[in-house]
N, C-alpha and C positions, 0 to 999 in steps of 0.2 A: 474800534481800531484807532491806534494815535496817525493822525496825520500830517505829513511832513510840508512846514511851509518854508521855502526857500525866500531866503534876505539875497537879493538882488541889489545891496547898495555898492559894493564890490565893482560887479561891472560897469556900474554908471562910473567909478572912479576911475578904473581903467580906460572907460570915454572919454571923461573931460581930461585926461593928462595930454592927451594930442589933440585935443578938438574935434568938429566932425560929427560921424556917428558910429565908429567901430570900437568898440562891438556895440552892434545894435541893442539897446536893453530891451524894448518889446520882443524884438524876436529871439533873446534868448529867456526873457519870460514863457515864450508859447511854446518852447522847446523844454524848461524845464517843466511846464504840464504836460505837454506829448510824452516825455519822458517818463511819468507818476506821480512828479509832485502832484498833492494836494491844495496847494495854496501857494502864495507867494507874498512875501514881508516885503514894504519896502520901509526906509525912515529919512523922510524929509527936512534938513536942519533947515534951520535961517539962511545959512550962506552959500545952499546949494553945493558943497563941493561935493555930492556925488547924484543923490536923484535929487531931480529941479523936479516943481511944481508940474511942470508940462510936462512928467515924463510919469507923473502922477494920474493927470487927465488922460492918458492916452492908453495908462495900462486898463484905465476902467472901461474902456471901450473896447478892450480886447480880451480880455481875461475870461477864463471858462471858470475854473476853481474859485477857492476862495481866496479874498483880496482883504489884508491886513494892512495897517498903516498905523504903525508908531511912531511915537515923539512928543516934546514937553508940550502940554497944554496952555499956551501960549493963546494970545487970541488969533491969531494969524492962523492956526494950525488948526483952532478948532472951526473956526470959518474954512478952510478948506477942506477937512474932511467932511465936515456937513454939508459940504456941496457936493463930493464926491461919492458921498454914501457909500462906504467900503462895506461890504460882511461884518468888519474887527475894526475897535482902532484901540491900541495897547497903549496905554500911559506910561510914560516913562518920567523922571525926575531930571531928563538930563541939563544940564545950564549950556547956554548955546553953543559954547567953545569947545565941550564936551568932544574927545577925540571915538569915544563908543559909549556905551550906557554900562557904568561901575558901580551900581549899587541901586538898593529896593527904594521904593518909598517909605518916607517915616510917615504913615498913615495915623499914625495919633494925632503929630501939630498938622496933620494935612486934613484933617476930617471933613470939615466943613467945603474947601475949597472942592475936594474930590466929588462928595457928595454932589457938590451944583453942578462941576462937570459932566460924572457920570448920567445925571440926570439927565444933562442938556443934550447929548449921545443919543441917548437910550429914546429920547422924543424924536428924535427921527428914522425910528429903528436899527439906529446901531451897536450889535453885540461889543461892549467893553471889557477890557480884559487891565489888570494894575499890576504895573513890575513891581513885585517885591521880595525881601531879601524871606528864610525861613523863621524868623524872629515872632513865635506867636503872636504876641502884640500886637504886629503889625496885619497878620491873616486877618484876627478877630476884627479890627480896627477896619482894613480893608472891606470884609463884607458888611458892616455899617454904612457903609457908603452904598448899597446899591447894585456896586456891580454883580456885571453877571461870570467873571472868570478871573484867576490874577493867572499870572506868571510868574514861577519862580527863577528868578536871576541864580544860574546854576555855576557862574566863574568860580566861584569856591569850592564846588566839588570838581569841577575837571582841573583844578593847580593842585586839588591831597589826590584826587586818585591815582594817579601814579605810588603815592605815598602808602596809600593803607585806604584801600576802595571800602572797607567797610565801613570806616573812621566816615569817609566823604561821604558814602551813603546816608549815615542814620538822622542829620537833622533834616534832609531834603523828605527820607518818608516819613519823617514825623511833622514835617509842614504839609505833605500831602494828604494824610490822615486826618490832620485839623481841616482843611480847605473842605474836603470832601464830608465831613461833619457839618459844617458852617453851610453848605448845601453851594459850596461855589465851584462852578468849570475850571481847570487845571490847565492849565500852560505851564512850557518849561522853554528856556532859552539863554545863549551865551557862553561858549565857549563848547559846546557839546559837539560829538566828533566821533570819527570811526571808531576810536579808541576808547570812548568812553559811553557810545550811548547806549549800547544794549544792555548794561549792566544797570546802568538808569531804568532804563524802560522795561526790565525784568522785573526791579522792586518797586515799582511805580507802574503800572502797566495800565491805571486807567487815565493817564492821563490824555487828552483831547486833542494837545497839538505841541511839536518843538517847532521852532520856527532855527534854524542853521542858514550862516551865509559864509563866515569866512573860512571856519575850514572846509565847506562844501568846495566851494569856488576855488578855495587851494589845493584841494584833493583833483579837483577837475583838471587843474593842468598837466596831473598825470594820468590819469585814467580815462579822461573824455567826461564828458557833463554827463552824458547819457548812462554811461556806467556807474559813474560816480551816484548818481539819483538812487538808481538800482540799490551799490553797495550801502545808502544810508536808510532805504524803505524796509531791507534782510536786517538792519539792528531791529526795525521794527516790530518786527514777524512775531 
């Protein structure tokens, strides 16, 4: 079963634009688990403009499911996830200014660096996951390092499919194919949507987990969180 982990940085941004605590972001974490989610993504930059560090602390004290935490491997970040001890913490490439995560890692000039991360992870038992783009290269590259799953950054199949879903299809299943060769867990994430993820998760169907936040959370403003959960778990099925 792929299961669905909900990016909750959405409504931390929608908190801090007025201050305060509305909308709550724990209590709409426990509601996207009541709901079905199976997990919940959050991604902590530098400058906090959406989940701060303490909103970090506090989902680990409440959280049932599973509890992922991406973002660039900085030392700030990996001192905080090793103190948090999440389920996941996904790597990402992004530089702090980053307004979302645009792209894989180049796992060749990264090898080394990755390796001592994932290492450093995995020594306190936390399952590691590495964003990266479908570029063989970087798959093979990436399992040299250790880890235990990557993620494929999927914004280049949801901008063709509209265009030609089959065209968008064929390098995502021929990176899933390699990853699932190379013996690595499968993530997918970034820009996937009611409109596009069943046809993903048809030709890809063993994969472990999407993790969706912005158009979950923009879907929700018309259909309610609780439905919305629903209609993303039925791409699932």
């Amino acid at each position: 079963m792929t299961k669905l982990s909900v990016n909750i940085n959405k409504i931390a941004t929608l908190r801090n634009a007025r201050g305060g605590n509305t909308p709550n972001v724990c209590q709409v974490a426990l509601d996207c688990e009541r709901f079905g989610a199976e997990g919940i993504t959050v991604h902590p930059r530098p400058d906090e403009r959406h989940i701060r560090r303490t909103d970090v602390w506090d989902l680990k004290s409440i959280l049932k499911t599973e509890f992922n935490i991406e973002g660039y491997p900085s030392a700030d970040f990996v001192n905080l996830v090793k103190s948090v001890r999440p389920h996941q913490v996904t790597l990402v490439p992004d530089p702090p200014d980053a307004i979302t995560s645009s792209a894989g890692w180049d796992t060749v000039s990264n090898l080394e660096f990755l390796k001592d991360v994932v290492a450093d992870f995995q020594s306190v038992g936390i399952r590691v996951s590495i964003f990266v783009d479908t570029d063989p290269k970087n798959i093979e590259y990436a399992a040299l390092t250790g880890t235990d799953r990557v993620e494929l950054y999927t914004e280049p199949y949801a901008t063709n499919y509209p265009k030609d879903r089959e065209e968008a299809i064929a390098p995502f299943l021929e990176a899933a194919k390699l990853a699932k060769k190379l013996g690595l867990g499968l993530n997918a994430g970034h820009d996937l949507s009611l409109e596009n993820l069943a046809y993903f998760h048809t030709h890809i169907p063993w994969i472990e987990e999407v993790s969706i936040g912005h158009a979950l959370i923009s879907d929700a403003l018309y259909f309610g969180l609780e439905d919305t959960i629903k209609r993303y778990k039925k791409q699932l099925e």
